[in-house]
Structures are given as structure tokens and as C-alpha cells.
PASE-322530 format. One line per field, with one value per residue (C-alpha): residue in one letter; residue number from 1; x negated, y negated, z negated. Coordinates in nm, 3 decimals. Layout:
code c(a;...)
pos c(NUM;...)
c1 c(X;...)
c2 c(Y;...)
c3 c(Z;...)
This chain:
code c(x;x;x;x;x;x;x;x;x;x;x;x;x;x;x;x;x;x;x;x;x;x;x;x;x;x;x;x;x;x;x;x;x;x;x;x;x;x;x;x;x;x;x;x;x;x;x;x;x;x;x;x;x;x;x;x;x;x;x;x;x;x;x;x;x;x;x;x;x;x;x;x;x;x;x;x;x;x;x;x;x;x;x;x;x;x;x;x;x;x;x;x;x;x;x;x;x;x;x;x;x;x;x;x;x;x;x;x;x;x;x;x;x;x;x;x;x;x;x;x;x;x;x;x;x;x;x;x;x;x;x;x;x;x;x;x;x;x;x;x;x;x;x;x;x;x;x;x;x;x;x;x;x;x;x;x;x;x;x;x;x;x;x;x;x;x;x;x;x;x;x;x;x;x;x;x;x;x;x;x;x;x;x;x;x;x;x;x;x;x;x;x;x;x;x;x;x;x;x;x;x;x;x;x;x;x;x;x;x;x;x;x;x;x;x;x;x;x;x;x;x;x;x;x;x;x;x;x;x;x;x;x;x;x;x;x;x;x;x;x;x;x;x;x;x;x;x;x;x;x;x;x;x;x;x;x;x;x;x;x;x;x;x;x;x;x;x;x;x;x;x;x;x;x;x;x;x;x;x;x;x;x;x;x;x;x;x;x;x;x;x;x;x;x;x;x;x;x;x;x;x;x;x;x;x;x;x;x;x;x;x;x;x;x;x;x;x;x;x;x;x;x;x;x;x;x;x;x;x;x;x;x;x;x;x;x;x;x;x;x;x;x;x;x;x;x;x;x;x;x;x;x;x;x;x;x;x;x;x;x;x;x;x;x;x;x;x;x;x;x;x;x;x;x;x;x;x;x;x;x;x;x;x;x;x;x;x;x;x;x;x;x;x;x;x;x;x;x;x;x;x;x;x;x;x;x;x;x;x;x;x;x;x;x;x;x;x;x;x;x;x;x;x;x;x;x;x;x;x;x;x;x;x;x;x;x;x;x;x;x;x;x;x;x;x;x;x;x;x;x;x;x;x;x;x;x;x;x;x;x;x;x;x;x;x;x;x;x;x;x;x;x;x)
pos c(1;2;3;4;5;6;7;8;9;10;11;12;13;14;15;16;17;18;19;20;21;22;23;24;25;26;27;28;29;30;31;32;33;34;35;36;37;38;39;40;41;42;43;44;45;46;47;48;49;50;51;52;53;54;55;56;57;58;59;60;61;62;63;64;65;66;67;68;69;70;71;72;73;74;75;76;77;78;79;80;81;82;83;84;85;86;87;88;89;90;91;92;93;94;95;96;97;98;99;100;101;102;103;104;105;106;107;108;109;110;111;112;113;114;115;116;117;118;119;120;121;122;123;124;125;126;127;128;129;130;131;132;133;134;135;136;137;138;139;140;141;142;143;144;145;146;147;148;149;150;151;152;153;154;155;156;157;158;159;160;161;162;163;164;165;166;167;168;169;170;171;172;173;174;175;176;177;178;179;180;181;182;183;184;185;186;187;188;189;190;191;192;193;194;195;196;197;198;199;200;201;202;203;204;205;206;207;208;209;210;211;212;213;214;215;216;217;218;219;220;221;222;223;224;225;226;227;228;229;230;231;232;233;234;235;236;237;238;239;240;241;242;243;244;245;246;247;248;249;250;251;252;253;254;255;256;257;258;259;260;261;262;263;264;265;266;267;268;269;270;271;272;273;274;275;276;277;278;279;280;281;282;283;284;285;286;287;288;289;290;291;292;293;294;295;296;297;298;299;300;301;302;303;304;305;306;307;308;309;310;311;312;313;314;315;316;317;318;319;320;321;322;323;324;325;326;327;328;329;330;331;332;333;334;335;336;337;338;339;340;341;342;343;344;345;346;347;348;349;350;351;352;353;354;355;356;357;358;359;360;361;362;363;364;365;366;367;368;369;370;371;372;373;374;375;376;377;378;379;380;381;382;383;384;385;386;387;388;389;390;391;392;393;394;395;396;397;398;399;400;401;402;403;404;405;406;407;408;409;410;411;412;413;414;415;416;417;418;419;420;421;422;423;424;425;426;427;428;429;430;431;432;433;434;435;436;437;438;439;440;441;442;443;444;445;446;447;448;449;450;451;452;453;454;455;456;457;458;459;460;461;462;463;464;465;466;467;468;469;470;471;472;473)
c1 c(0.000;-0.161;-0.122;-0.169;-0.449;-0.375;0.031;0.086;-0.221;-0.352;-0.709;-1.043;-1.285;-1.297;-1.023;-0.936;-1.316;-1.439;-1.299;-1.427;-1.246;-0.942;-0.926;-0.995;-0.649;-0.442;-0.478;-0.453;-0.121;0.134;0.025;0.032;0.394;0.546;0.432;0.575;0.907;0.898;0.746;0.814;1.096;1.401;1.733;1.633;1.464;1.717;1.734;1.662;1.366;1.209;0.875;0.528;0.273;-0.096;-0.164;-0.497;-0.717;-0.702;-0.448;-0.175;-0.184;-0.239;0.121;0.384;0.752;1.025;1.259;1.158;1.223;0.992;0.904;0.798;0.615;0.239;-0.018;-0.306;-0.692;-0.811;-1.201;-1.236;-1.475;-1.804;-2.072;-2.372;-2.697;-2.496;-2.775;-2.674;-2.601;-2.682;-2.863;-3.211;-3.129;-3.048;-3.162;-3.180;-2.980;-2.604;-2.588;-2.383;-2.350;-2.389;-2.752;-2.814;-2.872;-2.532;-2.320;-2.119;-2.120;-1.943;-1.718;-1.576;-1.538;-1.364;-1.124;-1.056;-0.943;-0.765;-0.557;-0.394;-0.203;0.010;0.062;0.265;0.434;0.552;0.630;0.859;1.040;1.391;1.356;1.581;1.877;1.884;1.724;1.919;1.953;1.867;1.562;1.443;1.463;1.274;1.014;0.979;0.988;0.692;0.487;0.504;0.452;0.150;0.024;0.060;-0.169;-0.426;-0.463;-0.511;-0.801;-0.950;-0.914;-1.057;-1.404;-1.340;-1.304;-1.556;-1.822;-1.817;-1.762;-1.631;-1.597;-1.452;-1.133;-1.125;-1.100;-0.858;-0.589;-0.644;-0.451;-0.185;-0.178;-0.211;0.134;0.237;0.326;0.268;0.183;-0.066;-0.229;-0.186;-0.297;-0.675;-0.586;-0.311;-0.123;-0.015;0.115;0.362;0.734;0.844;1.202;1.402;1.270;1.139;0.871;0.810;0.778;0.532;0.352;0.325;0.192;-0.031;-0.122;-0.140;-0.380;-0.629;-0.588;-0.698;-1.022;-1.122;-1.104;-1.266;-1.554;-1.562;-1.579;-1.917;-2.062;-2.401;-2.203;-2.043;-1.735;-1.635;-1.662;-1.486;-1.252;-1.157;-1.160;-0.866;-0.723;-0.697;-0.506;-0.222;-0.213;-0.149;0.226;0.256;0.143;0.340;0.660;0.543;0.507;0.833;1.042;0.889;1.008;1.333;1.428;1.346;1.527;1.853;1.805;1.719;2.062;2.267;2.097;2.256;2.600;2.663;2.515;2.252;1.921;2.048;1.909;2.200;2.452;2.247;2.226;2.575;2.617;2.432;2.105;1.737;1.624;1.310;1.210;1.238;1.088;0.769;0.763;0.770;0.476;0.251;0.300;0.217;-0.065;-0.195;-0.178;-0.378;-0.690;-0.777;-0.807;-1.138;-1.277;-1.504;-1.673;-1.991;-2.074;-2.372;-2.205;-2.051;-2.455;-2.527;-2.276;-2.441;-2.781;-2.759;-2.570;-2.221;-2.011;-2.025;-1.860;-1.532;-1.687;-2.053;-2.160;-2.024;-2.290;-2.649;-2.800;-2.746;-2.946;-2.890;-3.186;-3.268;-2.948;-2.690;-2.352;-2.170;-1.879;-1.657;-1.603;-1.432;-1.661;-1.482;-1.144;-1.402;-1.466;-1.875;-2.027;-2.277;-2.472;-2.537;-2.744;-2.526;-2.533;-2.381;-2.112;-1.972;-1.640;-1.551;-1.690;-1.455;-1.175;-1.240;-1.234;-0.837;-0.742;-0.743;-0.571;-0.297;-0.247;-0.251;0.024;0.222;0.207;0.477;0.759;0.653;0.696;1.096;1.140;1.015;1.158;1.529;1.428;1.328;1.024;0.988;0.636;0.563;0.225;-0.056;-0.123;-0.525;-0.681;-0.777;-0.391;-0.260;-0.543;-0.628;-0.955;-1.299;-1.368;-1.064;-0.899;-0.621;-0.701;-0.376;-0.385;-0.076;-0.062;-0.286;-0.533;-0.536;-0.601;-0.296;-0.290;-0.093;0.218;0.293;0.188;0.438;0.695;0.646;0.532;0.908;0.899;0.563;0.615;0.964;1.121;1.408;1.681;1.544;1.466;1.850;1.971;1.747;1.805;2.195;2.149;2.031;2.298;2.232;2.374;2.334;2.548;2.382;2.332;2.483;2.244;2.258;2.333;2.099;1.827;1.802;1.806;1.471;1.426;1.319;1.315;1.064;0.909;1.156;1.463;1.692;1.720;2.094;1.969;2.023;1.703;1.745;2.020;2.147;2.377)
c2 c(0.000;-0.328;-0.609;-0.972;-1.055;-1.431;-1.425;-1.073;-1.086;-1.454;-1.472;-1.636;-1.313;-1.376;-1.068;-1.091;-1.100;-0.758;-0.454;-0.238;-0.399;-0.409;-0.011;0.086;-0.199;-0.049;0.320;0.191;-0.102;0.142;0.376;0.091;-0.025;0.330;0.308;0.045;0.147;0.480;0.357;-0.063;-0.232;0.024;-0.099;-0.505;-0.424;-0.628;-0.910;-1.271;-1.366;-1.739;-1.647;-1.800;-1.689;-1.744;-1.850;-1.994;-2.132;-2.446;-2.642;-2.682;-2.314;-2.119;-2.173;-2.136;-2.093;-1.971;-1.730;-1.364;-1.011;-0.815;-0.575;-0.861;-1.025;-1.169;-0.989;-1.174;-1.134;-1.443;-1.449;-1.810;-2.037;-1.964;-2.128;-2.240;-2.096;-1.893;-1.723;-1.422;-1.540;-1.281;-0.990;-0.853;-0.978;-1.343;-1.656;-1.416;-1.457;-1.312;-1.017;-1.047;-0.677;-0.401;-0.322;0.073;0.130;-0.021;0.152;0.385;0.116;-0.155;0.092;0.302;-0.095;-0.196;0.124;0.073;-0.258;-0.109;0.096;-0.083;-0.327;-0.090;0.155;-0.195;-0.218;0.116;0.084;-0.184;-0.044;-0.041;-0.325;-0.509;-0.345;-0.492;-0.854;-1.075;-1.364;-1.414;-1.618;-1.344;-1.104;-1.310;-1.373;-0.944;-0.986;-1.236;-1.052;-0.692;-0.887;-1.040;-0.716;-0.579;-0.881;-0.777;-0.439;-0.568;-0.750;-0.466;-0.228;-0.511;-0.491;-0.095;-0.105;-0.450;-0.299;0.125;0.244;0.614;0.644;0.323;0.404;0.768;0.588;0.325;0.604;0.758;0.388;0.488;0.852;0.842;0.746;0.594;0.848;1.162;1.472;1.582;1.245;0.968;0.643;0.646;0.419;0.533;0.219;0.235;0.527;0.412;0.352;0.015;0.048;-0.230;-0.605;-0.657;-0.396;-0.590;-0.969;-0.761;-0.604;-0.888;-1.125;-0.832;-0.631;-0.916;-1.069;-0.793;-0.798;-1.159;-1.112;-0.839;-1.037;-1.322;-1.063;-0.929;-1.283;-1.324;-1.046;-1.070;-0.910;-1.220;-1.104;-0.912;-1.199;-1.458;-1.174;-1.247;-1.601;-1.609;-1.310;-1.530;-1.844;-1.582;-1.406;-1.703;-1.681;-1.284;-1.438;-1.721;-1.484;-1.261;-1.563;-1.722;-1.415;-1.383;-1.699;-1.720;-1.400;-1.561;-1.874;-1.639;-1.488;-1.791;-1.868;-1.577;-1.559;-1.945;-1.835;-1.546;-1.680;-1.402;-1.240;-0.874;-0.705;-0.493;-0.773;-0.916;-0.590;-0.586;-0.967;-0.859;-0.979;-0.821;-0.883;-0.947;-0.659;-0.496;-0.744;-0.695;-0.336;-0.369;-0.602;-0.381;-0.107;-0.319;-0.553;-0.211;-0.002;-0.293;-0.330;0.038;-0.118;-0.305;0.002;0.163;-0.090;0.014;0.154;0.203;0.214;-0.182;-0.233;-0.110;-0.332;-0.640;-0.568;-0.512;-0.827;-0.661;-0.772;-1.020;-1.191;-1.436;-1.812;-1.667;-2.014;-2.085;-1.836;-1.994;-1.609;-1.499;-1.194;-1.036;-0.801;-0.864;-1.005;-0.817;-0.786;-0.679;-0.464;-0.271;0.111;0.424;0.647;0.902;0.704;0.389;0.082;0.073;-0.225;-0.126;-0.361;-0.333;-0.462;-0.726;-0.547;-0.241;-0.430;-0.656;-0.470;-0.566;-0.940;-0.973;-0.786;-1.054;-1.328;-1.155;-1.091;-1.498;-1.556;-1.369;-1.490;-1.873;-1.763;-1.682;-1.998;-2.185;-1.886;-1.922;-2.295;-2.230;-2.019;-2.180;-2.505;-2.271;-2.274;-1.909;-1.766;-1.469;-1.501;-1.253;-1.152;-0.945;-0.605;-0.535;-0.381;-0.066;0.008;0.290;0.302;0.612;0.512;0.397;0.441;0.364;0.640;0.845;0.711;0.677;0.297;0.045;-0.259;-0.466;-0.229;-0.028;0.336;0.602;0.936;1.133;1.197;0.864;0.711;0.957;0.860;0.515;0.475;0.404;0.076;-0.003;0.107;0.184;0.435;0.617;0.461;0.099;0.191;0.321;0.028;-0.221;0.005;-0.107;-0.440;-0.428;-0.532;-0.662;-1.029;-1.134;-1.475;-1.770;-1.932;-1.649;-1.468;-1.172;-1.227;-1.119;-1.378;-1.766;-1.920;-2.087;-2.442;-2.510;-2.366;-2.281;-2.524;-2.763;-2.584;-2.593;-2.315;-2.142;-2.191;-1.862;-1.729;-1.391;-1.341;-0.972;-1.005)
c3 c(0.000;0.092;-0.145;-0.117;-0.323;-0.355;-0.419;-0.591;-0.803;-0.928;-0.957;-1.031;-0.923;-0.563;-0.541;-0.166;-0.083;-0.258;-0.072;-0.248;-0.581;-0.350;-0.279;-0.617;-0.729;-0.429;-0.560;-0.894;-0.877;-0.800;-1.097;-1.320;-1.183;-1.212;-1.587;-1.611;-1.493;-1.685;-1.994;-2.021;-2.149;-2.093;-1.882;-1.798;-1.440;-1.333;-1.578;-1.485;-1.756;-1.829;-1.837;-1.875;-1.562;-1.523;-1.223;-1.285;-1.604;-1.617;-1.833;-1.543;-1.414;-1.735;-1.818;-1.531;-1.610;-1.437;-1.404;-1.275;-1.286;-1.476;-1.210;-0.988;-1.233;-1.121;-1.345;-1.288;-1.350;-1.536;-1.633;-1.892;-1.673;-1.708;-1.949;-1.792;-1.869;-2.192;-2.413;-2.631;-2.948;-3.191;-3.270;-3.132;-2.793;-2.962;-2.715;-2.389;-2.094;-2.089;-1.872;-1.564;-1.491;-1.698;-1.858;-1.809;-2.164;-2.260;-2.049;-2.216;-2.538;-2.328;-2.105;-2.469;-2.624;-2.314;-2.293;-2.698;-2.622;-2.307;-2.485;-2.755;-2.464;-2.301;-2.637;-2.776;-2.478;-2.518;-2.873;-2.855;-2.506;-2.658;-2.888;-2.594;-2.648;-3.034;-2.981;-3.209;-2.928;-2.620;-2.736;-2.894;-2.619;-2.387;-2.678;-2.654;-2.288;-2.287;-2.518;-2.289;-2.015;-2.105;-2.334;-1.921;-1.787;-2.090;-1.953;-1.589;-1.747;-1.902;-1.551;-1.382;-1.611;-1.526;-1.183;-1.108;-1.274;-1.398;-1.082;-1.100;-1.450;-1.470;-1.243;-1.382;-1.743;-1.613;-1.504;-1.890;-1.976;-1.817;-1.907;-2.279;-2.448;-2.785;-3.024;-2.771;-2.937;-2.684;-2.533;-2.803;-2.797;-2.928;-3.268;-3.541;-3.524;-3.209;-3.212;-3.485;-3.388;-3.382;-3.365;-3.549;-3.488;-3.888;-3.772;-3.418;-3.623;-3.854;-3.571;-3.421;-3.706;-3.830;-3.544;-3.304;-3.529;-3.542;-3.186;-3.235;-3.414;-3.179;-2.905;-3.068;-3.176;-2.779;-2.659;-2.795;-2.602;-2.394;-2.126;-1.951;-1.795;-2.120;-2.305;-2.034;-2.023;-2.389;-2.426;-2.148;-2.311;-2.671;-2.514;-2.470;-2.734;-3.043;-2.856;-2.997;-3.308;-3.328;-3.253;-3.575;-3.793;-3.710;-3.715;-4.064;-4.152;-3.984;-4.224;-4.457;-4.434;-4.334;-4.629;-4.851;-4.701;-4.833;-5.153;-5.231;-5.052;-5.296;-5.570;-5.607;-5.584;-5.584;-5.310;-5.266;-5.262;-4.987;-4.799;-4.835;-4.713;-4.405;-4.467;-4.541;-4.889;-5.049;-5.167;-4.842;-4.653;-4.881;-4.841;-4.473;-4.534;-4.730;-4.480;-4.128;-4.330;-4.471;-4.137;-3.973;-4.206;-4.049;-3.690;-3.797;-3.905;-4.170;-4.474;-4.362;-3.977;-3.776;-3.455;-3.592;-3.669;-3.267;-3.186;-3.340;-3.252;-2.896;-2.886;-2.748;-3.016;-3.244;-3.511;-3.455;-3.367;-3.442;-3.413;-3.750;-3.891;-3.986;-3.944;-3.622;-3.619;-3.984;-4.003;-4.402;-4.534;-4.712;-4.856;-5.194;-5.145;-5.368;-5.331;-5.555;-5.706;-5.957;-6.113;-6.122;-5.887;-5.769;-5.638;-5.342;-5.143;-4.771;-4.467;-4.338;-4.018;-4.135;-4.314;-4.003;-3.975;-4.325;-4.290;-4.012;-4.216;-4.463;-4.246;-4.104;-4.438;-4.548;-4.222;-4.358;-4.639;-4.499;-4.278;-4.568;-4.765;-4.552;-4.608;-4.971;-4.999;-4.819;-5.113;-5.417;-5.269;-5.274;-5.652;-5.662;-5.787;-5.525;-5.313;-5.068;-5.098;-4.919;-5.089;-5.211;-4.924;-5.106;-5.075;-4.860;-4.654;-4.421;-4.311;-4.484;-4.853;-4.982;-4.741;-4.930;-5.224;-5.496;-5.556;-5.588;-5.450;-5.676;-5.624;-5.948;-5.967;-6.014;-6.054;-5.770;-5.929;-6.060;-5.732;-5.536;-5.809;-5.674;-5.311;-5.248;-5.452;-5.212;-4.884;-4.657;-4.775;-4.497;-4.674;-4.562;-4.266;-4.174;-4.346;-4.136;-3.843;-3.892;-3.877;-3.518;-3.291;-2.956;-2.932;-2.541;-2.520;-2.509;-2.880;-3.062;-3.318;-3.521;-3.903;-4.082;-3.900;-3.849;-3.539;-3.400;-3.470;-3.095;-2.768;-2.543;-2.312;-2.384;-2.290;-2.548;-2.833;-2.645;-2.356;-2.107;-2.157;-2.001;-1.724;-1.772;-1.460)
């Protein structure tokens, strides 16, 4: 199938020049749209959606909106312009010339950190594929609809670096994107996370404000690799994805105002009177919260790791704005962490090098908890002394040195039966997860919202807030 390089698929890598590039995207485009058929948003093929397209990186053609069917949407491949005589900026390597294909020696490194990446876009995309069907407006279904489209335009970018510049095993590893599935028994995704279900739209807002976010700061870390087109890669990739954040963050808070709202209606904090009132209460909302916050902290990976260590040396991946670092290469520094030994808490200290999954888990971990503080603020200013709050990260963990360890939330030790006794008081139990699971109703008319959420304080891209966001006609 021929495509038109310059109308089908925007782009700033000289696509309609490089045939070779163009065979390998012709075999590989109508893979990636029958996954996208069989495995993206379920039922809205047809649906009219106001959606933002990159047609180029500057600040006019970053963000193009308009109305378009999903199927006919323009993924693009977008490389951030490039930096003019860039140096590495960390490591061994630190002060030499970024690499503008890939060193021998670094190979399999860069293609495995490039297919990790790879895989998390589409596994969300196929996570949330019949979230549609329960969006509590219209707004919020295009909000979904942005987010898949763009998680779709992410893994574009990462076959691109496949195809561009692995050759065979690059093209062989870009059809394993599309043949690994979310939550398949035989070919998961490669990380835990996605492979949960995210079925009700509290889990989608907390995927998206936790998940996303790791996304984030991995992105952030890729975009200060020595090879060039990863990193460009990245730094295009980031401008898109504060919007999945910002749909996490005021989801959060839009519960939370709904149910702020309730809570002064009926004249209680009850949880079951304002389960019963139609809304999600507090208690619920936090245990969604310690599961999603939790379940992220694994992405960045072990406390200590000699692959993160590789990383860092060879200058592939650094640390989120390593400019803001005065050591750049971290060969004698080191780092204080706490770890279980026995029923006790040691502290061990570690080459800084061997510890930069956990700085950057740091670093993620007081993002979080300023992205609480406004939600807090609606509440106490209700006159209630509820906070939502961010769990210790020794709690349910299932990787590093706090794996499957029997810890509650503020990070004290328990023995296994009273921590069983309790997990339901921590973490969802099935009982809120049918309960939530009722509350999601489809609402398709044009300013008309579900109950148990509050409407958006402004539309996007000026439009107004009921405007018809997605036309199901």
C-alpha cells in the first residue's frame, strides 16, 4: 500500500526521501492500523472527535484541532529540533559529541530501552479500550480519545528509532509492539502495570496522574541520552504528554469537588450515605490512590541496579533536567537509602550510580504529592479535615527491597495476618470496585455529566465546556 508521506504521516525526518524507511512503514502502517481497529478504542470508528494533531514542532503546528475520525487520524513522526553541537552530558562519555547513529557497543542497550518505552504506549491504549462506552460527558470522552490517540503517535516515534536505525531487528522488534497485548496470558505487555485492567474512569484519572507521570520522568531521563534522535525523540514526546497528566489531575479533583458537594448536601461524611447519594467517597478514593501511586513506584525499578549504573555511565540515560545536577558523572558520590533487614529498617549507602532509579523515584514521588495539595486545599476550605495523601513507598510493593514485604501505609512493619486482616482498609477491595463499576454510565449529550463527578471548569481550546465534543452520529 503506498502512502503519502507528507499528508498521511507529518514529519520532520525527511520521510518521503528515505525509501528504504518508507518500505519498512508500508509493511509496517497497515499492521499498526489493524491493531488499532482490533485492539483501540471499541465501537467510535465512526465518531466525529475534536482532536489535537501534530503536524509539525514548532508552536503553530504542534497543536492542530479539528474534528476527525480516529481511524484517519495523522500519526506523525516528530524528532524536537536539534541542538547544535549537543555534548553528552553525563557519565564517562560526559563533554563528547552526541551520537547520531547508533555506537556498536550500545546496540542492544538503546534498542531493549527503546522497545521498553515502546511498549507501555499501546498496552494503555488497550487498557482503557472500553472506557468510551462509560465517559461521564462528552468532554471526557474526547479527553480518553486524545490521550489513545496520542499514546498511538508515541509508539510511531519509538518504531521510527526501530526502523531509522536497527535495521532487521529493529522491524522484527517493532511487530512484537503490536503482538504483545495488555493483560494476555501468553504475550503480556513487558511491565506489570500495564497489564492491569483499567475499567471504570477513577482507575483511568489515577492512571493517568500516576502512570502518566512515570511515563513523564522516563522520558525526561531518555531525553538526555548521547544518542540524539532518542533523546529529540523524547523532548517532542513530553510536550504531549502534560495533557494525559493534566486529565489525571483534574479528574482527581473534579471527584473531589462532586463529592465535597454531596458531603454538604446530605449533611454528612459517611461514606455509605455518599455511595448511596451517588457519589465516590473518600475513603475509596484513597484506596484507589494507594494502589495506582503504589503500582507505579515499580516502573522506575530496583533501589539499587547495575544495569541503571550502565545506563548512566555510557551516557544513554540520564537523570530528569541533568543540568540541574552539579556532578554529572557520579563516580565517588553516594547515597543513603533505607532497606528491611529481619522485622528492622537498615540504612545502606550506595554509589550514586547504582542508586539513580531511586533518585529519580524521589524526584516523582514529590511531584505527587505537589499535585495533591490543591484537592486538599478544596477540602479543608469545605471545613473538613480529610487530606488525601501518598502512601510510604515501602507499601505494597512487588519489586525492589521492599517487594512483598507486609507494611501499611505509613510504612510500618505487620505481621501477615494482621496485614491480610487489613489490606481491604488500604487497597480496593471487589466490593469498591462493583460499586465504582456502577457508577459508570455513559452520558453522550452535550453538557450532561454523570453524578458522581463535576463538570470541568473550561473547555478545550476555547470551545466551550458542552460543547459537542465527540459526534457519535
Amino acid at each position: 500500500m503506498a502512502i503519502d508521506y507528507f499528508e498521511h504521516i507529518p514529519n520532520n525526518v525527511d520521510l518521503g526521501s528515505n525509501r528504504t524507511l518508507q518500505r519498512a512503514l508500508e509493511y509496517w502502517q497497515p499492521k499498526f492500523l489493524d491493531w488499532w481497529r482490533e485492539m483501540g478504542p471499541s465501537d467510535f470508528a465512526a465518531a466525529d472527535v475534536y482532536l489535537r494533531t501534530a503536524i509539525s514542532v514548532d508552536a503553530e503546528g504542534w497543536a492542530t484541532y479539528g474534528k476527525v475520525k480516529m481511524p484517519e487520524y495523522r500519526w506523525g513522526i516528530f524528532l524536537a529540533e536539534p541542538e547544535a553541537d549537543r555534548r553528552i552530558g553525563f557519565g564517562d562519555e560526559i563533554g563528547k559529541p552526541v551520537w547520531h547513529s547508533v555506537p556498536g557497543e550500545h546496540r542492544t542497550t538503546l534498542r531493549r530501552l527503546i522497545v521498553t518505552q515502546g511498549d507501555t504506549e499501546p498496552a494503555s491504549v488497550e487498557q482503557q479500550r472500553l472506557l468510551g462506552h462509560s465517559a461521564p460527558s462528552l468532554y471526557d470522552l474526547r479527553n480518553l480519545f486524545q490521550v489513545n490517540v496520542e499514546e498511538g503517535r508515541h509508539l510511531w516515534a519509538m518504531v521510527y528509532l526501530l526502523h531509522a536505525y536497527f535495521g532487521r531487528d529493529g522491524r522484527e522488534e517493532a511487530e512484537g509492539l503490536l503482538a504483545r497485548h495488555s493483560g494476555d496470558a501468553d504475550n503480556p505487555r513487558i511491565l506489570t502495570t500495564f497489564n492491569e485492567p483499567i475499567d471504570d474512569w477513577l482507575s483511568f484519572f489515577m492512571f493517568t496522574y500516576f502512570t502518566d507521570r512515570d511515563g513523564k520522568y522516563q522520558l525526561k531521563s531518555l531525553a538526555e541520552s548521547g544518542f540524539d534522535p532518542l533523546a529529540r525523540t523524547c523532548k517532542f514526546m513530553l510536550t504531549e504528554e502534560a495533557h494525559h497528566m493534566s486529565v489525571g489531575e483534574t479528574g482527581i479533583t473534579r471527584i473531589v469537588m462532586r463529592t465535597l458537594e454531596l458531603m454538604k448536601q446530605l449533611k454528612t461524611e459517611d461514606p455509605e450515605a455518599i455511595r448511596r447519594g451517588g457519589g465516590i467517597d473518600f475513603p475509596t478514593l484513597q484506596r484507589y490512590l494507594n494502589f495506582w501511586f503504589s503500582s507505579a513506584l515499580d516502573l522506575f525499578g530496583a533501589e539499587t541496579s547495575s544495569n541503571a549504573a550502565s545506563y548512566f555511565a555510557a551516557g544513554l540515560k540520564g537523570r530528569p533536567d541533568e543540568a540541574r545536577f552539579d556532578d554529572h558523572v557520579c563516580l565517588h558520590s553516594t547515597i543513603q537509602f533505607e532497606r528491611p533487614e529481619g522485622d528492622t529498617v537498615v540504612s545502606e549507602t550506595v554509589p550514586m550510580r547504582n542508586a539513580m532509579n531511586e533518585v529519580i523515584r524521589s524526584a516523582y514521588i514529590r511531584e505527587c504529592e505537589l499535585g495533591l495539595k490543591y484537592a486538599n486545599r478544596l477540602i479543608e476550605r469545605a471545613g473538613y479535615s480529610t487530606q488525601l495523601w501518598l502512601p510510604s513507598r515501602r507499601f505494597h510493593r512487588s519489586l525492589g527491597a521492599w517487594a512483598n514485604r507486609f507494611v501499611d501505609p505509613e510504612g510500618r512493619f505487620l505481621a501477615e495476618t494482621q496485614w491480610r486482616a487489613r489490606s481491604g482498609d488500604w487497597l480496593p477491595t471487589r466490593g469498591d470496585r462493583d460499586f465504582v463499576k456502577s457508577l459508570m454510565r455513559g452520558v453522550f449529550e452535550p453538557g450532561k455529566i454523570s453524578g458522581w463527578i463535576a463538570p470541568a471548569d473550561r473547555g478545550i481550546n476555547g470551545m466551550p465546556v458542552d460543547y459537542e465534543y465527540v459526534a457519535l452520529s
